[in-house]
C-alpha positions in Angstrom: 39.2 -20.1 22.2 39.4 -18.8 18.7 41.5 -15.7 18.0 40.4 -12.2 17.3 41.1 -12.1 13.2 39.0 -15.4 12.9 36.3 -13.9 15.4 36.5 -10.0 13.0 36.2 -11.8 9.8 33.0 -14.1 10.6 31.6 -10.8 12.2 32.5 -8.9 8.7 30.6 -11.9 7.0 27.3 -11.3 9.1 27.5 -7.7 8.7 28.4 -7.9 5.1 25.5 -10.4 4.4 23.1 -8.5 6.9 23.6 -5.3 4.6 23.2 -7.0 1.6 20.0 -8.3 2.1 18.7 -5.5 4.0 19.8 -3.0 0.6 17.9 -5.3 -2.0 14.3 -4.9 -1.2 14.8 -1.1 -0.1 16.5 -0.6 -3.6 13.4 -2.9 -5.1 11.0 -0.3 -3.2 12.9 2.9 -4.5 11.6 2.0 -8.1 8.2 1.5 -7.3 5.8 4.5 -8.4 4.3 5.6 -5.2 1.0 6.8 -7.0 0.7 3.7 -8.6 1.4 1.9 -5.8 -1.3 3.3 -4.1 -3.9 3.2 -6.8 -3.6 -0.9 -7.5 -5.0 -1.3 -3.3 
């Protein structure tokens, strides 16, 4: 059985990666003229 500061830092990883790629398209979405948006549909 694995200790506990192997176990924290693979959970940091996921976390870490799991923030990452949840912040890129919500920061891709904030620059995206909602009007605009709208009128291409």
């Amino acid at each position: 059985m694995p200790g506990a500061l192997p176990l924290a830092g693979a959970a940091a990883v996921l976390v870490g990666a799991a923030v990452v790629a949840s912040l890129m398209p919500a920061a891709r979405a904030s620059r995206v003229d909602v009007l605009q948006a709208l009128g291409s549909e």
